[in-house]
N, C-alpha and C positions, 0 to 999 in steps of 0.2 A: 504494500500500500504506500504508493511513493509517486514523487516522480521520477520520472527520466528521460537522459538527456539520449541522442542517437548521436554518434559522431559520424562525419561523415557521409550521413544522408544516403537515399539512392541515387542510385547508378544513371547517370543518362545514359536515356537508350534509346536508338532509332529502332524503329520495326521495319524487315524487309519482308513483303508480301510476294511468292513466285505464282507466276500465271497456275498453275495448278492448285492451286491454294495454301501450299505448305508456306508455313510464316517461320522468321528465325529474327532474334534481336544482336544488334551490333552496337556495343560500345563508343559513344562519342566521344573527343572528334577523331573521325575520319573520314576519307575522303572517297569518295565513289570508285578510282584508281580501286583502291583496296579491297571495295566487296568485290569489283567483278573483275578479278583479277584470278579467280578459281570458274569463271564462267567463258562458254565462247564470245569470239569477237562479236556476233553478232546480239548479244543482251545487253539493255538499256536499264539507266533505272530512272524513272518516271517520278515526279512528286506527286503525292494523291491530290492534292489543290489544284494544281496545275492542271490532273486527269479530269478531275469534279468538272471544273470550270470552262479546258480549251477538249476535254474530249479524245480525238484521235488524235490531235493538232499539237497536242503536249509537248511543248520541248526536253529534250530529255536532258539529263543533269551533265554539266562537263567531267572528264576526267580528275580535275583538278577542284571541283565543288567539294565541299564539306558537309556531311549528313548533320542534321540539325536535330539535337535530341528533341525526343516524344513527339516525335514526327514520323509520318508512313510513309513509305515508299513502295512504290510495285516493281517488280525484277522481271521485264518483258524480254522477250527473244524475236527480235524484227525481223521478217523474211528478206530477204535479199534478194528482188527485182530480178530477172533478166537483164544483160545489158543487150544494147542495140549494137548491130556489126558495124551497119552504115548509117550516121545521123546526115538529111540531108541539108537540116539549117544547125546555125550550131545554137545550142541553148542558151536561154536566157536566164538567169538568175539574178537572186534581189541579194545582195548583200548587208549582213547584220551585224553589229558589232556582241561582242562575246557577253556584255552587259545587258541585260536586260530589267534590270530594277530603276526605272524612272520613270520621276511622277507624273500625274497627272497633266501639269503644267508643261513638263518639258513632251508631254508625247503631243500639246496641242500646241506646241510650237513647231514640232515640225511636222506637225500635218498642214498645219497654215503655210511652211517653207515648201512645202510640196505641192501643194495647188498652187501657189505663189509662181515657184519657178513651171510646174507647169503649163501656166498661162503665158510665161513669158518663153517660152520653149513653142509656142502655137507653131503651126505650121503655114496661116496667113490664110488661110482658106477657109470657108464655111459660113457656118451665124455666126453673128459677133452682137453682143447684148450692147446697145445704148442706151444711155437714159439723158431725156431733153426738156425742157420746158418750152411752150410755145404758146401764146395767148389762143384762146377759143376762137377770137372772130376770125384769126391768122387760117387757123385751121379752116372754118368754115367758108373761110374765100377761097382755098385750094381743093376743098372737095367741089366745089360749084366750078372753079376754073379744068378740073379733071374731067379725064373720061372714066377712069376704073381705077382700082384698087393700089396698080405698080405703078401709075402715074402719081399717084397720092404719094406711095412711098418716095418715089425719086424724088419730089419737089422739096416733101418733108428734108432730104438727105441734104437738098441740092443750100435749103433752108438753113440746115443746121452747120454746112460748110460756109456760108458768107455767114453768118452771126458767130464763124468759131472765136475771132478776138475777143467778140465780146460779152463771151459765154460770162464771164464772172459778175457781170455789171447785173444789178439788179433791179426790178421796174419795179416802184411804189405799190404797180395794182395784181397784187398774188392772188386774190381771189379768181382771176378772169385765166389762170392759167391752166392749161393741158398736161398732164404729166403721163410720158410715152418710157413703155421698156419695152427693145427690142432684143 
């Protein structure tokens, strides 16, 4: 009838899960190198969050990652593809940096860097979105001066090229204005 003290504590321990269901626990830290180092080349070990979450998609753990006590891990065996004899384009691949832990912030930075440059990458061809301000009566005198619909656009166009200087100048009467996105 006491207390007592534990010295020492338990053990961290990571749990490995194999596709067949046998579980075995490994002592932390070590590094993924070390469990599948008794396994062939072709087994992976998968985090279960990562599986929960990305699915098949799951990146697997590096060589050199460090198993994270009271954490699971699955120990999969990936089949190995066919290769192709003769490729006749050569492949494309996205290249990743070995880091993947960045937040929020930085992943919507570069997804804005990536639409960014891929607008500026266009090819010169195609639709292209404008946005214009143009009074109502403007308009309404160039559907009445038109015959049809590509007439209407070209003069709009022809419009918003002689007004391009003075695209920033703005008229006192906002109410009477048109606002066009193409």
């Amino acid at each position: 009838m006491g207390n007592t003290i534990a010295i020492g504590g338990k053990k961290k321990l990571a749990k490995i899960i194999k596709i067949d269901g046998e579980s075995f626990k490994v002592e932390s830290p070590i590094t993924a190198m070390d469990v599948l180092k008794d396994y062939p080349t072709t087994c992976v070990l998968l985090e279960s969050e990562s599986v929960k979450k990305f699915g098949i998609r799951a990146l697997k753990l590096q060589p050199e990652e460090e198993l994270k006590p009271k954490k699971i891990y699955f120990l999969v065996d990936l089949p190995k593809f066919p290769e192709e004899k003769q490729q006749q384009q050569p492949r494309i691949t996205r290249v990743r940096s070995a880091v993947h832990t960045s937040s929020a912030k930085d992943r919507l930075e570069r997804l804005m860097l990536r639409q960014r440059s891929a607008s500026e990458l266009g090819s010169g061809y195609g639709s292209v979105r404008v946005k214009m301000r143009v009074p109502k009566a403007q308009i309404e005198k160039l559907m009445e001066e038109s015959r049809d619909e590509g007439d209407v656009a070209e003069r709009i166009v022809d419009l918003c090229l002689q007004n391009n200087s003075t695209s920033t100048s703005s008229s006192s009467n906002n109410n009477n204005m048109a606002h066009f996105i193409y």
